[in-house]
MIDOSE-1310 file (N, C-alpha, C; in nm, 2 decimals, decimal comma, always signed):
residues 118
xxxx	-4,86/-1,69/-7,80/-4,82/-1,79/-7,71/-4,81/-1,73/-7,57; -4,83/-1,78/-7,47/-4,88/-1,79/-7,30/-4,74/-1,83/-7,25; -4,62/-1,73/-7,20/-4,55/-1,76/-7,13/-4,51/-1,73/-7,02; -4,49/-1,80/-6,94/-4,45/-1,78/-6,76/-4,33/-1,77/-6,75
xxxx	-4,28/-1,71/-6,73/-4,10/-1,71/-6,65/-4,08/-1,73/-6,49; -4,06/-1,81/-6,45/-4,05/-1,80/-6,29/-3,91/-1,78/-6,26; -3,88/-1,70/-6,10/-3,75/-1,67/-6,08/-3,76/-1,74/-5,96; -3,66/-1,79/-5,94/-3,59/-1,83/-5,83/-3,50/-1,74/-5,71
xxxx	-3,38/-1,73/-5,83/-3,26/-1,65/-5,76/-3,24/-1,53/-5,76; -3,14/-1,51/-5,61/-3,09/-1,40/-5,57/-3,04/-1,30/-5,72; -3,09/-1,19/-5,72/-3,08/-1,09/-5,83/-2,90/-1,09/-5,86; -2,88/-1,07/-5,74/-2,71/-1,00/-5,77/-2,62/-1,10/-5,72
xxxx	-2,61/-1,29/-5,75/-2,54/-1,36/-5,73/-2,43/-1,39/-5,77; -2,36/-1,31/-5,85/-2,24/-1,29/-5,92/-2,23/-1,39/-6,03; -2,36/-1,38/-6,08/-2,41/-1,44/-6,23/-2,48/-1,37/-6,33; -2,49/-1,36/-6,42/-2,58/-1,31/-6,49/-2,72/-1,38/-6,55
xxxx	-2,75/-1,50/-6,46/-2,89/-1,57/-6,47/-2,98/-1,50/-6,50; -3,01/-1,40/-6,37/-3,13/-1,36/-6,33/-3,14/-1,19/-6,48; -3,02/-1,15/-6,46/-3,03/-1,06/-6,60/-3,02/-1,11/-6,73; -2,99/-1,20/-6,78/-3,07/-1,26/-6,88/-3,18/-1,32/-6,87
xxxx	-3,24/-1,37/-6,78/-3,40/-1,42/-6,80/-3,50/-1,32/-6,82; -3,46/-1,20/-6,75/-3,51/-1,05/-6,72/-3,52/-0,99/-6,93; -3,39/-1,02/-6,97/-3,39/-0,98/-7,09/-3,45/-1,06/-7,18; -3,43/-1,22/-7,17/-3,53/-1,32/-7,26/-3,69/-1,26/-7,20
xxxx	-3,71/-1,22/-7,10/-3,88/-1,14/-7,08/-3,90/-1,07/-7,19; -3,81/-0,97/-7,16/-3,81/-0,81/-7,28/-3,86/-0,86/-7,47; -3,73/-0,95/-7,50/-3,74/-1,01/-7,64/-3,87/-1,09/-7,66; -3,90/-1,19/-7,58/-4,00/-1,23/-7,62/-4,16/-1,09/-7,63
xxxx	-4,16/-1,03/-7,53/-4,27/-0,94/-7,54/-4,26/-0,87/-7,67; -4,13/-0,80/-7,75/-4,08/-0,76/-7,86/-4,13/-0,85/-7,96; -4,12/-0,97/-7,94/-4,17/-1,03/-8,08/-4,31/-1,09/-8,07; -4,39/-1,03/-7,96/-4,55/-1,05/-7,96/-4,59/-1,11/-7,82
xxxx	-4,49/-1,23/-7,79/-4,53/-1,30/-7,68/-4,65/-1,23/-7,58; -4,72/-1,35/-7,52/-4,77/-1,26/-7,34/-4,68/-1,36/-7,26; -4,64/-1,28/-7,19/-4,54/-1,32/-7,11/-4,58/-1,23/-6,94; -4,59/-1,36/-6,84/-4,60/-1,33/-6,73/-4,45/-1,36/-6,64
xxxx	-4,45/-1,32/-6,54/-4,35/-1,30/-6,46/-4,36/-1,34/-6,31; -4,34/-1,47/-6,23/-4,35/-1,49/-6,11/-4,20/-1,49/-6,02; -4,21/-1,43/-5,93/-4,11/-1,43/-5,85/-4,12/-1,48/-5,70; -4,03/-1,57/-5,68/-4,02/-1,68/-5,60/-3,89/-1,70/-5,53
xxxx	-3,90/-1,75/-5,38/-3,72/-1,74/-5,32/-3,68/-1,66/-5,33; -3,52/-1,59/-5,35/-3,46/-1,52/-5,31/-3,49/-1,45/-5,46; -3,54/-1,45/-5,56/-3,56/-1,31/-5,68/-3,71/-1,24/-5,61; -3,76/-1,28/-5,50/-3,82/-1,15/-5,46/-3,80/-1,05/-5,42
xxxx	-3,63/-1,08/-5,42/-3,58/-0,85/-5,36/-3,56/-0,81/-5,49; -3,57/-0,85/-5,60/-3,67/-0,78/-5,72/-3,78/-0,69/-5,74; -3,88/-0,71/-5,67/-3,99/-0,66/-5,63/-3,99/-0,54/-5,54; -3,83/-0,53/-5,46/-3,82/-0,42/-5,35/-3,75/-0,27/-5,38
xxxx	-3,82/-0,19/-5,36/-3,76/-0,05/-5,37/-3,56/-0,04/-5,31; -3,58/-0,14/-5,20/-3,44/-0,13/-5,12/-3,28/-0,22/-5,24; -3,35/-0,26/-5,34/-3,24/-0,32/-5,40/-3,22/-0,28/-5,53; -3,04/-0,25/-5,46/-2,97/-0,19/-5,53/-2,91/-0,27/-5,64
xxxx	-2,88/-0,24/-5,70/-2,71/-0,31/-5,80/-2,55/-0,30/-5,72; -2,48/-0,38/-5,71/-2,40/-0,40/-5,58/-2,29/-0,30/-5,65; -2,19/-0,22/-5,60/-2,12/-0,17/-5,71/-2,02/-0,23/-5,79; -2,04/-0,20/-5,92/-1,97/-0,24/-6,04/-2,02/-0,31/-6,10
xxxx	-2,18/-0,29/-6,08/-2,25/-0,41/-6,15/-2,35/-0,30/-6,26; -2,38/-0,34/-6,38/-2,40/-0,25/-6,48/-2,56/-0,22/-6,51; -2,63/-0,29/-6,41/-2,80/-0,31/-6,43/-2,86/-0,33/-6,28; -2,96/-0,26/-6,36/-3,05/-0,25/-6,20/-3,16/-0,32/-6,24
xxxx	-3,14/-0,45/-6,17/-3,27/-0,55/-6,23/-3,37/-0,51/-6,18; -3,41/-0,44/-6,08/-3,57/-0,41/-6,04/-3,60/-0,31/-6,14; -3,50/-0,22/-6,19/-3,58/-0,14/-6,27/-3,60/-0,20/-6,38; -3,57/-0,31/-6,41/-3,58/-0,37/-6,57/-3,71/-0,47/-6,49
xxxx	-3,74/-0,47/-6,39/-3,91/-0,54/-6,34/-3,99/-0,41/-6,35; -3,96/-0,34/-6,32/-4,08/-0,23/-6,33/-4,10/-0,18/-6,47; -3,98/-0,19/-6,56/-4,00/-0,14/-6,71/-4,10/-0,23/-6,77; -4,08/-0,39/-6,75/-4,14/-0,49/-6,78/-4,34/-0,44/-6,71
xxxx	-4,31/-0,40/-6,57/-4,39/-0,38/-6,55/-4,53/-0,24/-6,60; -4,46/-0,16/-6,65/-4,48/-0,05/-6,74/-4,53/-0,11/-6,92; -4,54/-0,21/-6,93/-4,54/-0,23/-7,04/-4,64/-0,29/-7,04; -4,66/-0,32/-6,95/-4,82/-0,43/-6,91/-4,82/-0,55/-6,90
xxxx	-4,68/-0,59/-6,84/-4,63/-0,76/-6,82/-4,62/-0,78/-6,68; -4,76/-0,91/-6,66/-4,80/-0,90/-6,51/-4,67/-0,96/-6,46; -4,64/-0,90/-6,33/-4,57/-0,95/-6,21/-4,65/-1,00/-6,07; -4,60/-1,11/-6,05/-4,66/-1,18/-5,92/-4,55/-1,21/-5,87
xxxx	-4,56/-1,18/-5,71/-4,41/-1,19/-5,62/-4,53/-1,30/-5,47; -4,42/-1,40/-5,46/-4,48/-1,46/-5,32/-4,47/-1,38/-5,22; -4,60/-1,43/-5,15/-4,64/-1,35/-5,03/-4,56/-1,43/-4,97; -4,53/-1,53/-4,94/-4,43/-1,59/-4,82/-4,34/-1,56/-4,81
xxxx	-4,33/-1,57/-4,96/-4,15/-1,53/-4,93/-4,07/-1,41/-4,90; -4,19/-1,30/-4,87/-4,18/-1,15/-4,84/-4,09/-1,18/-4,67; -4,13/-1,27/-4,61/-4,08/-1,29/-4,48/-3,96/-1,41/-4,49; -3,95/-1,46/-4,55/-3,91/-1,60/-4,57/-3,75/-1,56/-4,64
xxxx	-3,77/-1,49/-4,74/-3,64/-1,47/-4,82/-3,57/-1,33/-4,87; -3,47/-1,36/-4,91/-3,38/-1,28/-5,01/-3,33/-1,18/-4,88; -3,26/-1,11/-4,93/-3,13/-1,06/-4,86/-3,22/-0,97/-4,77; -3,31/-0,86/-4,82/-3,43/-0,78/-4,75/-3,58/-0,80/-4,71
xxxx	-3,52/-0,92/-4,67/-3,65/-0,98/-4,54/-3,78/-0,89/-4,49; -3,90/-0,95/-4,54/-3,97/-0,80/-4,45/-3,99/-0,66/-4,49; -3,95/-0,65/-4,66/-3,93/-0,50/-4,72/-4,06/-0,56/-4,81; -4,14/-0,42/-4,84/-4,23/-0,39/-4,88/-4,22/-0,44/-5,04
xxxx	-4,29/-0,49/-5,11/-4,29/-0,49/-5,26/-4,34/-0,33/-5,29; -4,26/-0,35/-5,46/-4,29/-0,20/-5,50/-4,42/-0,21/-5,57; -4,49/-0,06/-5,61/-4,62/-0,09/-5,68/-4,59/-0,12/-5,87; -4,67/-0,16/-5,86/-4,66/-0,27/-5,98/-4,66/-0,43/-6,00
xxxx	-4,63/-0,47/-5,91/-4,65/-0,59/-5,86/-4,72/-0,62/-5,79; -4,77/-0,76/-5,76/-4,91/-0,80/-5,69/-4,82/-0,95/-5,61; -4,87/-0,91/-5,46/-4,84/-0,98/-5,39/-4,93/-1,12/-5,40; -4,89/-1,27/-5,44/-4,97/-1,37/-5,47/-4,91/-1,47/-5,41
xxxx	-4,97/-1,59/-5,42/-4,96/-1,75/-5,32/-4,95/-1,86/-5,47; -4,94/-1,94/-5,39/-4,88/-2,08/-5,44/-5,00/-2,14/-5,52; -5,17/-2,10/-5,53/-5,25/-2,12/-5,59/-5,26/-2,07/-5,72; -5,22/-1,92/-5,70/-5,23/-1,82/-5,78/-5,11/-1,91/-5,87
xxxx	-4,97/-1,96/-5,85/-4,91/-1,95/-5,97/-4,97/-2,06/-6,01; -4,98/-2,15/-5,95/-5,06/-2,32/-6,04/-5,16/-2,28/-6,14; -5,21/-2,17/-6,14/-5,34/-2,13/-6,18/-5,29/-2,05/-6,33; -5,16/-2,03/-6,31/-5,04/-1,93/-6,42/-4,98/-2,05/-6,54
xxxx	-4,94/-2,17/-6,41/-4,87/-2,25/-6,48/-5,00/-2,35/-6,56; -5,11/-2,37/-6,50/-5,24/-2,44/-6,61/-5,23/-2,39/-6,75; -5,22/-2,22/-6,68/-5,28/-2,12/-6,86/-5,18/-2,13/-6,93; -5,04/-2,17/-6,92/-4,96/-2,18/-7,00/-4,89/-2,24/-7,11
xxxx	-4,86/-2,18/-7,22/-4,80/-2,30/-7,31/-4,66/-2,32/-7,29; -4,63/-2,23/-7,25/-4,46/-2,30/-7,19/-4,40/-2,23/-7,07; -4,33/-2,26/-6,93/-4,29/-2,23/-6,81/-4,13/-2,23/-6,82; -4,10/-2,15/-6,79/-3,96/-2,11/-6,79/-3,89/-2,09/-6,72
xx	-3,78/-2,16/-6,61/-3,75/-2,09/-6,47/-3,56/-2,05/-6,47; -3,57/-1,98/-6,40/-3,42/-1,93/-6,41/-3,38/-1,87/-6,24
């Protein structure tokens, strides 16, 4: 099965949304899934070298994007929203990720048998 996860939100909102959707990624890949990954709005400082875990916080979601990414689960991060959002406006995506547009995900969400946003 063909799954998308799309993110929305700020990584370190003083919720744990964004780190469990991060970990529903992981499980599903564990039990076979293809499972893609778009990042959108403010979960693009996901994608950034500059973000940290704030202190007292137990996880470093970017590195649980790059682990994801190490395993061969594509990540696509908006190009707009490199200028547009999240706390580090203007910071470079890290490698492993692929900077993409609003075509590119429609084109994610066609291939898909189920879209999942968090």
């Amino acid at each position: 099965m063909k799954i998308l996860i799309i993110f929305n939100r700020q990584p370190y909102d003083n919720t744990d949304v964004t780190w469990n959707g991060l970990r529903l990624s992981q499980e599903l890949l564990n039990k076979g899934q293809e499972v893609k990954i778009f990042l959108m709005n403010d979960s693009v400082d996901m994608a950034r070298d500059v973000c940290e875990p704030p202190e007292g916080y137990d996880q470093d979601l970017s590195q649980m994007v790059k682990d994801l990414c190490a395993k061969g689960v594509p990540v696509k991060v908006c190009g707009t929203c490199m200028a547009r959002c999240g706390i580090h406006r203007n910071q470079p995506y890290f490698e492993g990720v692929e900077k993409s547009t609003m075509p590119a995900l429609a084109e994610w969400v066609i291939d898909s048998d189920k879209v999942i946003t968090f």
